[in-house]
C-alpha positions in Angstrom: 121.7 101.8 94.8 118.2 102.6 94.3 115.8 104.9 96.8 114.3 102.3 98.2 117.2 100.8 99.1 118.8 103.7 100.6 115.5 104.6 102.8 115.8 101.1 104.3 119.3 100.6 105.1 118.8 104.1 107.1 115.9 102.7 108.8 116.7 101.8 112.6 114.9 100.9 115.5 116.0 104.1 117.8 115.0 103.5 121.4 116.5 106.9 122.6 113.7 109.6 121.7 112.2 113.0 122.8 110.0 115.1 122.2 111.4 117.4 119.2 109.8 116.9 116.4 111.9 117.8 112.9 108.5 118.7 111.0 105.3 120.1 111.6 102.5 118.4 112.4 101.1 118.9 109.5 103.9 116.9 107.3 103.5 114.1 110.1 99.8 113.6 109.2 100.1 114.4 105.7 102.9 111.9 104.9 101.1 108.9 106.7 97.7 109.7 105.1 99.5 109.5 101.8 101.0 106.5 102.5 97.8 104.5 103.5 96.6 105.4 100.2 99.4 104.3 98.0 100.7 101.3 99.6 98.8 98.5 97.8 96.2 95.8 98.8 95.2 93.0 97.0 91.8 93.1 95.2 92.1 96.8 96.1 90.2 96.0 99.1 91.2 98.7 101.2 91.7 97.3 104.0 94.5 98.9 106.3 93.7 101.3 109.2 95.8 103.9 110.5 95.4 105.8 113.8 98.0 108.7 114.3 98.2 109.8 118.4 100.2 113.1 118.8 100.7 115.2 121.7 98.6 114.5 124.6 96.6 111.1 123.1 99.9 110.3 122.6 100.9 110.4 126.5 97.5 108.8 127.7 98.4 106.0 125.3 101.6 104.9 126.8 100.0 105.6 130.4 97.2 103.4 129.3 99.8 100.3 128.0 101.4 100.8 131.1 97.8 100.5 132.7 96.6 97.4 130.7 99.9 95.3 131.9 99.1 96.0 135.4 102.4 97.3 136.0 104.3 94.0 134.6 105.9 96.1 131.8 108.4 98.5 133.8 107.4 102.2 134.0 111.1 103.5 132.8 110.6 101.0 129.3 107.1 102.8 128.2 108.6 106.4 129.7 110.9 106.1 127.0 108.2 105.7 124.3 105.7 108.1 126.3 108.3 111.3 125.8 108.4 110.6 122.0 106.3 112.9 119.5 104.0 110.2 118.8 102.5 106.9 118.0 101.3 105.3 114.3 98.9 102.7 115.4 98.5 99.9 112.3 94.8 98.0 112.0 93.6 95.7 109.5 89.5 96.2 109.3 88.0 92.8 109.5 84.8 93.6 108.2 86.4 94.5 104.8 88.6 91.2 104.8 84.8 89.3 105.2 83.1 91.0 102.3 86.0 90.4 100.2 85.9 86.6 101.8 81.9 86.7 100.4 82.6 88.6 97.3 85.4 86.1 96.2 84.8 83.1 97.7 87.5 81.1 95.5 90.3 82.9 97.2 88.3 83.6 100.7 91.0 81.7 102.8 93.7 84.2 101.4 92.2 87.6 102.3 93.5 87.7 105.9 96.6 86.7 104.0 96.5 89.8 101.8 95.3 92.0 104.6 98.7 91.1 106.8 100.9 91.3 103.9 99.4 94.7 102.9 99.5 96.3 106.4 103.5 94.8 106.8 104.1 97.0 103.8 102.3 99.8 105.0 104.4 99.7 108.4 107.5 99.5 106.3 106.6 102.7 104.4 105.2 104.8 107.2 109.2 103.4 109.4 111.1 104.7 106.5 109.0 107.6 106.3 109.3 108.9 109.7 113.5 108.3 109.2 113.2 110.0 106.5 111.7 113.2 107.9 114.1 112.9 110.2 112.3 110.7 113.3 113.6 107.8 115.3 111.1 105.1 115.4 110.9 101.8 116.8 108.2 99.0 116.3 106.3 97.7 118.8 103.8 95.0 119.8 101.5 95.5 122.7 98.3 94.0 121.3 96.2 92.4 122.0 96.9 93.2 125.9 95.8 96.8 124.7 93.6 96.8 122.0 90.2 96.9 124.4 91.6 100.3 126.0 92.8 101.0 122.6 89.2 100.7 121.2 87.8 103.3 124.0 90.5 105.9 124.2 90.3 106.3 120.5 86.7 105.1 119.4 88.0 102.3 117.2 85.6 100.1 115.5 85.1 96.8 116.9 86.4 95.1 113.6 89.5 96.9 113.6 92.3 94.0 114.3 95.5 95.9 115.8 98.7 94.3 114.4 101.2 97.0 116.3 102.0 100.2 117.0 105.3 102.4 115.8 106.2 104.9 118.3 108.8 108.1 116.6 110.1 110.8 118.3 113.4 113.0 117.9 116.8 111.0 118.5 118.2 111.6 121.3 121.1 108.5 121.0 122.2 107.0 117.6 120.8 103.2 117.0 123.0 100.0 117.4 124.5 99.3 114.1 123.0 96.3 112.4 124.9 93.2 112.4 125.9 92.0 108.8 124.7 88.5 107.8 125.4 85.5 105.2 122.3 86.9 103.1 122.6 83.5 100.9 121.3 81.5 103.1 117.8 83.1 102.9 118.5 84.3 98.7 118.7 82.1 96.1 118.6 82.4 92.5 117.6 80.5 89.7 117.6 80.9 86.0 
């Protein structure tokens, strides 16, 4: 089994966090910096943002998703993300998809393409990441309900497009175990 392989099949979606973190701060910061930097990007456009919330941004964010639903998302469910370490919030900068759009026009419907693909992978990496450092992490999608109070609680660029936000904290429950499947019916080979 390769590394890769390993890193993913330990990746969960914990839901049951607090607020210990296994590593500095430090480490957090210095592991998802890296990791915007070496996941690739088609054309090398550089296109992925990353926004790291820790400590108290990382409260007034959840108060603020809890704000922006106007109460329809129940209190206890963003609680349970609020008392986590913090929260990796993935962008894709839309200004840098358009130059690339004007720069290449042969392949301009394809950069938004590129830019989704890239920042999936970069989500991927930062998940496994976090598990491997010792986090539980769980994806989640609250844009674009919160990306205006997203943009002014953290002075984001306007162009910045939000595609979701991985909240990680300390594990406080083990995850569900994954259900096997039939992985032939979506892999086939040829030759």
């Amino acid at each position: 089994m390769t590394k890769i392989n390993e890193s993913l099949r330990k990746r969960r979606t914990y839901y049951n966090i607090n607020g210990e973190s296994p590593v500095s701060e430090e480490k957090i910061v210095e592991t998802i910096k890296e990791l915007t930097e070496l996941v690739p990007d088609a054309f090398n456009m550089k296109s992925q943002r990353v926004v790291v919330a820790l400590g108290d941004k990382h409260k007034e964010l959840w108060d603020g998703v809890y704000d922006a639903f106007d109460g329809q998302v129940s209190r206890e469910k963003l609680d349970s993300f609020k008392v986590g370490v913090g929260t990796v919030l993935f962008f894709y900068d839309n200004k840098t998809v358009q130059a690339m759009r004007e720069k290449y026009s042969l392949y301009e419907a394809q950069f938004e393409k590129w830019a989704l693909q890239s920042n999936g992978m970069l989500q991927i990496s930062v998940w496994s990441a976090l598990e491997e450092l010792g986090f539980g992490a769980s994806l989640q999608h609250y844009n674009p309900v919160i990306d205006e109070m997203v943009r002014k609680m953290f002075d984001v660029d306007e162009d910045y497009i939000m595609l979701g936000q991985i909240v990680f904290g300390g594990i406080e429950a083990d995850a569900d175990p994954k259900d096997g499947e039939d992985i032939d019916k979506r892999f086939k080979l040829v030759k």
